[in-house]
VEXMIRO-198858 format. One record per atom (N, C-alpha, C): residue in one letter; x, y, z. Coordinates in steps of 0.001 Angstrom, whole numbers, plus 500000, padded with zeros to 6 digits. Example, Ala and Ser with C-alpha at 12.3 -4.5 7.8 and 13.67 -1.06 7.14 Angstrom:
// residues 2
A513190494310507800
A512300495500507800
A513200496700507800
S512850497750507080
S513670498940507140
S512900500030507870
// end
This chain:
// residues 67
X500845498821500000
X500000500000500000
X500890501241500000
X500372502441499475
X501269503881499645
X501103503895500703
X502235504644500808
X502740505304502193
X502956506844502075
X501409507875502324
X502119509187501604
X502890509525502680
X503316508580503993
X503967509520505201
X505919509669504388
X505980508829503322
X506984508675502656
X507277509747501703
X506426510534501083
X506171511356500429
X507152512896500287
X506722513166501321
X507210514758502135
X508537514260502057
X508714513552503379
X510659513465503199
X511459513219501734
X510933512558500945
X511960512370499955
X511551513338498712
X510480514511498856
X510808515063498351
X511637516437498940
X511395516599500090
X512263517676500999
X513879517113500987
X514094516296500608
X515489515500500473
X516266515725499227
X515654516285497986
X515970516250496856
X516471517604496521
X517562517804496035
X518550519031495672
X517745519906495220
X516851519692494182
X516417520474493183
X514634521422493774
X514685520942494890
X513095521015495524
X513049521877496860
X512032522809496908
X511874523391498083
X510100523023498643
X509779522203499235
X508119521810499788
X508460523363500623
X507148523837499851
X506717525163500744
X505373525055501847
X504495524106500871
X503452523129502154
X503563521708502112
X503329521134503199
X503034519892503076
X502234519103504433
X501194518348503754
X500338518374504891
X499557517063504127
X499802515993504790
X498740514609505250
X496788514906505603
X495958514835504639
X495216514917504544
X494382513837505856
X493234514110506949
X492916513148506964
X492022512163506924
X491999510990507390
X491378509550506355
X490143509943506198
X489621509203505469
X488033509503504815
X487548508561506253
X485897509316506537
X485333508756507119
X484547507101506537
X483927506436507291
X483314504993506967
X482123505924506121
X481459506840506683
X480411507332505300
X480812507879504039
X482159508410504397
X482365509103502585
X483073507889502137
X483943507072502395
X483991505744501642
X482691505497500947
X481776505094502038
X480803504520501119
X479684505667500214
X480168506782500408
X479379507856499222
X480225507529498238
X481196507204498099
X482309506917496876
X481966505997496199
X481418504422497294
X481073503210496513
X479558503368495876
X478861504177496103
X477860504318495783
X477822505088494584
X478584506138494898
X479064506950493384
X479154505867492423
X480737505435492608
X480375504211491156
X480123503343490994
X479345502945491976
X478340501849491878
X479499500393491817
X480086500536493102
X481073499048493184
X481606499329494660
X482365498518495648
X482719498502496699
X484026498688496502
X484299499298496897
X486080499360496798
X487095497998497138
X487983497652496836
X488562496391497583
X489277497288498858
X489343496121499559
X489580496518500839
X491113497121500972
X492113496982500119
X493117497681500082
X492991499142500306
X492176499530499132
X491938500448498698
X491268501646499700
X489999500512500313
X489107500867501949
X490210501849502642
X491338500867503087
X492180501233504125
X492648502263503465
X493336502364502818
X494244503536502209
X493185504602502359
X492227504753502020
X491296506356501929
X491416506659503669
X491127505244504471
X490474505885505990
X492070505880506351
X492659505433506168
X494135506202506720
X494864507833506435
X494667508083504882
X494773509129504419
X494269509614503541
X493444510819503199
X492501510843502437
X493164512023501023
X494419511530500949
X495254512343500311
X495993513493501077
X496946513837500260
X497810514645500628
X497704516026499763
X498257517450500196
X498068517975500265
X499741519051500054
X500698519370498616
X501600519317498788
X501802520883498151
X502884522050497973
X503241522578497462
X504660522408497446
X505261523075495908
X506675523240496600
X507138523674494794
X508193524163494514
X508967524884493761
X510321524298493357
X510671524453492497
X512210523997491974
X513149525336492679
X514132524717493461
X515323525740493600
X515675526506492752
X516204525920491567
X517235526243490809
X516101527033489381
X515631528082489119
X514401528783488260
X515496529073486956
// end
């Protein structure tokens, strides 16, 4: 499964990059999951389940150093 907690550091790690925000969204509740499965009309696999209620995306800015 992603790991966006992996995210932030390796791009704050990279020569060419300045993260000006960065911020872990969080997990979807058990009802907006299922407003989602209902949206397209299918259940999500359960991988997928977990990943939303853990983090419901991320949330990133950031700029090249070197312009």
């Amino acid at each position: 499964m992603l790991d966006f907690t992996r995210i932030l550091p390796a791009l704050e790690s990279h020569p060419d990059v300045v993260v000006t925000r960065g911020q872990l969204l969080p997990g979807a509740t058990e009802e907006e999951v299922r407003a989602i499965e209902l949206r397209i009309g299918a259940r999500l696999h359960p991988n997928i389940r977990a990943f939303y209620k853990a983090h419901n995306g991320l949330a990133v800015e950031w700029v090249c150093r070197h312009n």
